[in-house]
ROBA-210347 format. One record per residue: residue in three letters; x, y, z of N, C-alpha, C, CB in turn. Coordinates in steps of 0.1 Angstrom, whole numbers, padded with zeros to 4 digits, always signed. Each point is the difference from the previous one (the first is absolute). Glycine has a CB too. Example, Ala and Ser with C-alpha at 12.3 -4.5 7.8 and 13.67 -1.06 7.14 Angstrom:
Ala+0132-0057+0078-0009+0012+0000+0009+0012+0000-0019-0012+0012/Ser+0015+0023-0019+0009+0011+0000-0008+0011+0008+0012-0006-0022/
end
This chain:
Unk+0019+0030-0060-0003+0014-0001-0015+0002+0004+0017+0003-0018/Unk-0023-0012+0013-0021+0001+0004+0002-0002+0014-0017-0015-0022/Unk+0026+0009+0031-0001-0003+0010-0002+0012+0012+0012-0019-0012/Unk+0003+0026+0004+0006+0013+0009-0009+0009-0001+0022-0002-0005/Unk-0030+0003-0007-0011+0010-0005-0014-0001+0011+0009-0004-0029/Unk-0007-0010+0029-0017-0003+0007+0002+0003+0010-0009-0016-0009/Unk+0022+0011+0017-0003+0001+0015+0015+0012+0002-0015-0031+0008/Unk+0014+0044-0010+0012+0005+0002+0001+0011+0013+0002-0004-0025/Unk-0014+0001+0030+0002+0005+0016+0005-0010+0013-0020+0014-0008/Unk+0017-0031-0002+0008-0010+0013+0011-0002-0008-0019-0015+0013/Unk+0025+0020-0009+0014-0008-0005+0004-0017+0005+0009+0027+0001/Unk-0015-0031+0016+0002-0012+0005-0012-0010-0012+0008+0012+0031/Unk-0016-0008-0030-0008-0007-0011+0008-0003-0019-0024+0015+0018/Unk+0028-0005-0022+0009-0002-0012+0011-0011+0002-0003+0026-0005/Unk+0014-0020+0020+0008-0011+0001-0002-0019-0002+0005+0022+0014/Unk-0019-0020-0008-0006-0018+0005-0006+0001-0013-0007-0007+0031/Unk+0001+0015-0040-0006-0002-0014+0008-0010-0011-0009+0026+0003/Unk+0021-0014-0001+0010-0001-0011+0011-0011+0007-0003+0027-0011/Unk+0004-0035+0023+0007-0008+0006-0010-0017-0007+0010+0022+0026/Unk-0022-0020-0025-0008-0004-0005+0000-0008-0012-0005+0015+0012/Unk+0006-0005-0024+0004-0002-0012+0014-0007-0008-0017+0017+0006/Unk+0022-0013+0002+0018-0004-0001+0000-0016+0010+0012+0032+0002/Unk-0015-0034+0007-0002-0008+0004-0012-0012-0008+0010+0018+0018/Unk-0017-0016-0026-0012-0012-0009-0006+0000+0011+0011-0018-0016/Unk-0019+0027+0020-0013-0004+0014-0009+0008-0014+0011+0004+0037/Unk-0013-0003-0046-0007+0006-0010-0017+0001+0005+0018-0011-0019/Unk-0023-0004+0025-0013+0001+0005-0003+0005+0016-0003-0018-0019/Unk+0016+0021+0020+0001+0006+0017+0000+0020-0001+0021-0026+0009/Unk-0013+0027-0022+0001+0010-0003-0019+0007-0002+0030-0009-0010/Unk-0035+0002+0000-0016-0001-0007-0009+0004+0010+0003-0019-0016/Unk-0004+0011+0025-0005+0002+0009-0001+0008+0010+0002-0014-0008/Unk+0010+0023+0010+0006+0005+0011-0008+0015-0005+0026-0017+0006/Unk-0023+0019-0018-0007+0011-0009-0011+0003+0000+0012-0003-0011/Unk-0021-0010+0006-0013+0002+0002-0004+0001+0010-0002-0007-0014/Unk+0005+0001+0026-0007+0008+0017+0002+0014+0000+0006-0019+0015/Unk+0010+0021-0020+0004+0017+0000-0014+0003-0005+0029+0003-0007/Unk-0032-0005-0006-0009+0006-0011-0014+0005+0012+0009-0019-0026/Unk-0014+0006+0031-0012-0001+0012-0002+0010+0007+0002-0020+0003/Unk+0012+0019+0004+0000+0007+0014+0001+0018-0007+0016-0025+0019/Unk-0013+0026-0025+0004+0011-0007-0011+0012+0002+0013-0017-0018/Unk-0013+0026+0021-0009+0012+0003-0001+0011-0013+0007-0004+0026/Unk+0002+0010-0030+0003+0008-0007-0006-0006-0017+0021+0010+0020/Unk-0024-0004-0027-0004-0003-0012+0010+0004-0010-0024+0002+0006/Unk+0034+0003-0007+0010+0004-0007+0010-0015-0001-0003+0029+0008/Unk+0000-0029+0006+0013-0013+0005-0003-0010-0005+0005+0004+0020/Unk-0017-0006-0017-0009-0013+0000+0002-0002-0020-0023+0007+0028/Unk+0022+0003-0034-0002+0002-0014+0017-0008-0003-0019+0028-0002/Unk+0030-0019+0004+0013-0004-0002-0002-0019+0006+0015+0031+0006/Unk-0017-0031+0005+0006-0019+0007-0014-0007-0011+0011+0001+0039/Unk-0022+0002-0043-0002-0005-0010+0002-0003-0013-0006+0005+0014/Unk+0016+0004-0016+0005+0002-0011+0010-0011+0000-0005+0024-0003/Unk+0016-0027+0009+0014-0007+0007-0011-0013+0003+0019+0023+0015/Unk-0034-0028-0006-0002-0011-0005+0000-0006-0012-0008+0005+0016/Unk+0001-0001-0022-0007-0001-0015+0015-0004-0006-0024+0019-0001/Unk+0030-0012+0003+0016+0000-0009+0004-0013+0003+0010+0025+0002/Unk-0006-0028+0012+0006-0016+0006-0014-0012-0005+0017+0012+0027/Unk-0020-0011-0029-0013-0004+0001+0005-0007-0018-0018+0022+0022/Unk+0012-0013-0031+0002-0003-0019+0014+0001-0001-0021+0012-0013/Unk+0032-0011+0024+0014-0008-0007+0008-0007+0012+0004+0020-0020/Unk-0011-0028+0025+0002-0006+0011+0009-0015-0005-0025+0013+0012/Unk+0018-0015-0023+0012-0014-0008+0011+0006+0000-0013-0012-0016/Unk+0017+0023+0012+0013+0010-0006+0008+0001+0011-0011+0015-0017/Unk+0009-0015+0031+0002+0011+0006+0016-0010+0004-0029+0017+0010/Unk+0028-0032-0012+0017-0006+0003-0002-0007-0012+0006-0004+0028/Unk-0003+0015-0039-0001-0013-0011+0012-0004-0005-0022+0006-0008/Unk+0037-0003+0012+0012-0009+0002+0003-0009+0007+0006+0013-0006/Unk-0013-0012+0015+0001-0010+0012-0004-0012-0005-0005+0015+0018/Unk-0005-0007-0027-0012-0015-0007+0012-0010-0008-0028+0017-0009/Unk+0037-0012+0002+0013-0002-0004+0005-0012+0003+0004+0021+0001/Unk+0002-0021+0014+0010-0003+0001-0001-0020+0002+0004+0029+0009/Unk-0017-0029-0014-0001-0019+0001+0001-0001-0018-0023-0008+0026/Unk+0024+0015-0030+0000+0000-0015+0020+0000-0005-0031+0017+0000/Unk+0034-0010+0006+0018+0003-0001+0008-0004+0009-0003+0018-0008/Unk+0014-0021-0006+0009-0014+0009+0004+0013+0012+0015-0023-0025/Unk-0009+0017+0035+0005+0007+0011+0010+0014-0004-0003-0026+0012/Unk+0014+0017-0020+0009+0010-0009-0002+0012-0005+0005-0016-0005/Unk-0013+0016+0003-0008+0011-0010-0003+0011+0010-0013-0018-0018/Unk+0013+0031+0017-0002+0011+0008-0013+0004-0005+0023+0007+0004/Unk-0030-0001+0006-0012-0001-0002-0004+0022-0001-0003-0033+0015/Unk+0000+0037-0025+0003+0013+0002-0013+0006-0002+0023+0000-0006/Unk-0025+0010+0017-0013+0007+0008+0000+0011-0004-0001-0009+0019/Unk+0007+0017-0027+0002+0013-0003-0005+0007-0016+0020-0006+0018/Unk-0024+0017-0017+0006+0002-0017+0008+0013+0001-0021-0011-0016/Unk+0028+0008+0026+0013+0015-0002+0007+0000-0012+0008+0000+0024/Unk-0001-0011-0031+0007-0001-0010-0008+0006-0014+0013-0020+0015/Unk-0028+0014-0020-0001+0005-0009-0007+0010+0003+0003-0018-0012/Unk-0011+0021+0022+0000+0018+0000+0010+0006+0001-0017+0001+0009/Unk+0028-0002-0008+0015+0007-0011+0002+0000-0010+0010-0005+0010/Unk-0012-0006-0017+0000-0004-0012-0009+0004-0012+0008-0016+0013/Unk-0017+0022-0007-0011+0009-0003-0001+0012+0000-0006-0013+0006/Unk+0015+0015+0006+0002+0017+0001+0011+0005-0008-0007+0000+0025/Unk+0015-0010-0029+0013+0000-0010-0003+0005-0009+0009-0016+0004/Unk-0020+0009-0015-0008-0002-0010-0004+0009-0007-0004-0015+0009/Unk-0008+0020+0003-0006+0015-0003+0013+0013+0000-0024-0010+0014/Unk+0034+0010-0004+0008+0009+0004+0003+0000-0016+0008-0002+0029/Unk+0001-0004-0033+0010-0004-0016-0009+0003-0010+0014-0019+0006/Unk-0032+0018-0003-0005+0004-0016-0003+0014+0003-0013-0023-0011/Unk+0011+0031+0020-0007+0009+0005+0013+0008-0005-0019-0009+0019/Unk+0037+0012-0018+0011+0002+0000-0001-0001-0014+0011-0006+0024/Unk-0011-0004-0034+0004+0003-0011-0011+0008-0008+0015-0019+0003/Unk-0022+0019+0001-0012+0012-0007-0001+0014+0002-0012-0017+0001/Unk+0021+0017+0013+0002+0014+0004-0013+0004+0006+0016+0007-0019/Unk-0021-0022+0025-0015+0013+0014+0003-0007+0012-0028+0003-0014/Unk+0020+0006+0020+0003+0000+0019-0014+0002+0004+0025+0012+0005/Unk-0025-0011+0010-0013+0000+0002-0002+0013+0008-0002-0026+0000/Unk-0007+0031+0005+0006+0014-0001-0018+0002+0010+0023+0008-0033/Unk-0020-0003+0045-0017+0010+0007-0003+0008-0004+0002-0002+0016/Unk-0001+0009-0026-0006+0012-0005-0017-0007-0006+0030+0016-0009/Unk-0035-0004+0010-0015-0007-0002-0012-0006+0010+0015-0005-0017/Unk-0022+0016+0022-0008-0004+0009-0013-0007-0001+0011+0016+0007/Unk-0013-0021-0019-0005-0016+0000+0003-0010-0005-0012+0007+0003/Unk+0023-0007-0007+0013-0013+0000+0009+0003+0002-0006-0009-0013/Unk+0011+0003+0025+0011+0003+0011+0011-0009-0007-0015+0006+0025/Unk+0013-0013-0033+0014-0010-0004-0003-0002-0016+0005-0016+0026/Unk-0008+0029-0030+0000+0003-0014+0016-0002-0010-0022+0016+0010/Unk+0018-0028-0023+0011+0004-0002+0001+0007-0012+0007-0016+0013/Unk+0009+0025-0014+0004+0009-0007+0009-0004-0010-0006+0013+0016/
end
């Protein structure tokens, strides 16, 4: 998303960013940014792709850390990249206590837009 954000006037630059990242070129990716950052004219921009360094940069261990996995787990074993399942399981949770108490969430209120009632 920092990606799309930083550079969202190149889309060809997003493509090879985010081809990048998916791919484990992590320090191909790093790099590629911080020249962006250099070359960079605009101070708004320059502000955002510094922002998106700094980010890759303090979670740069994280950024394949199932991959890190896979010398650790027997082959068998599926290796799962997601948290689709318990952010359901979550949304379940809240939905069922929120339902038996009788509240909802409701926009009324113009300085708490997800005030609840």
């Amino acid at each position: 998303m920092k990606i799309h954000q930083s550079f969202s006037d190149q889309p060809k630059l997003v493509s090879e960013l985010v081809d990048c990242l998916y791919s484990g070129k992590g320090k191909e990716l790093l790099h590629t940014v911080k020249l962006a950052r250099l070359l960079c004219d605009d101070d708004e921009k320059r502000g955002k792709i510094n922002d998106l360094a700094n980010y890759i940069e303090s979670n740069f261990d994280g950024l394949y850390g199932s991959r890190s996995l896979t010398d650790r787990v027997e082959i068998k074993r599926v290796l799962v990249s997601s948290s689709g399942a318990m952010e359901k399981n979550i949304d379940i949770v809240i939905g069922r206590r929120f339902k038996k108490q009788g509240r909802s969430w409701t926009k009324e209120g113009a300085n708490n837009p997800c005030q609840i009632i």
